[in-house]
N, C-alpha and C positions, 0 to 999 in steps of 0.2 A: 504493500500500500504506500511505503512511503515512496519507493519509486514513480507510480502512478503520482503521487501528487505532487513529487519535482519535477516530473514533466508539464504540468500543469502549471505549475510555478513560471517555468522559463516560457510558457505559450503568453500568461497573464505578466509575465516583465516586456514581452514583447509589443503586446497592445500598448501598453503605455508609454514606451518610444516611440510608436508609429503615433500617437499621440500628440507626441509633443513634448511629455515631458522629460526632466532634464536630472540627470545622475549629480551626484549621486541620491540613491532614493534610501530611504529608512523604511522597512517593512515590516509587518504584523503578520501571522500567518495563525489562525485559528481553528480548530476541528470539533465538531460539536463531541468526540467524547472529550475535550478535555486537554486535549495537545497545544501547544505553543512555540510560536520560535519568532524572535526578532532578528535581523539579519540586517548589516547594512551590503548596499552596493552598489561598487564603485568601477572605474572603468579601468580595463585589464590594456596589458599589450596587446593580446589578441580576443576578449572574451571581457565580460563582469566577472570581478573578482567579489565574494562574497567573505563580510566577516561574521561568524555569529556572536551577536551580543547577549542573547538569553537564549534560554529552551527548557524545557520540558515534554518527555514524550509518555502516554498513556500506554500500556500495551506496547511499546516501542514501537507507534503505530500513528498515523490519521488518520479518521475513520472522516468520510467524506456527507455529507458537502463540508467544502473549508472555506470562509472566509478571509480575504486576503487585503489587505489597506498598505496601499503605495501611498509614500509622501515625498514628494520629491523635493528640488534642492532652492525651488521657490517658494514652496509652500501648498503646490497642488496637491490635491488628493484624487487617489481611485480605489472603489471600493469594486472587489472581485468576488465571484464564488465561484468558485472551481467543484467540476462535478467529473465523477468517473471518464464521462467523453468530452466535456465541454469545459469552456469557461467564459461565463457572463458577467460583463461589466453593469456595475450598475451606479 
């Protein structure tokens, strides 16, 4: 599961570049059992580079749907939910 939901991750970092907004971003990652991870990220030599600043994991596990909140380096926000095949901005 946690796979599935770093792919998910890196789908919903992407909308938010095509966006617009602007690295580096501060993120929330939440999973209704109960999991957490703050993450910042910043721009790589060739990729985002990711630091984690917090976590906790349930089950060593997300259980889906996860809500997801970008804050980027102006002060935008996006709020995500990320689902087994999708993920919807909202």
């Amino acid at each position: 599961m946690i796979e599935e939901c770093g792919s998910r991750m890196a789908e919903a970092l992407e909308i938010c570049l095509k966006l617009g907004m602007k690295l580096p971003f501060t993120v929330a990652v939440v999973g209704v059992n109960g999991s957490v991870i703050a993450v910042r990220y910043t721009e790589g030599p060739c990729s985002l580079d990711c630091d984690v600043l917090a976590e906790h994991f349930k089950d060593s596990q997300f259980q889906m749907p996860v809500n997801m909140m970008v804050v980027d380096a102006a002060g935008e926000a996006a709020r995500l939910v990320l689902q087994n095949n999708s993920v919807t901005l909202n």
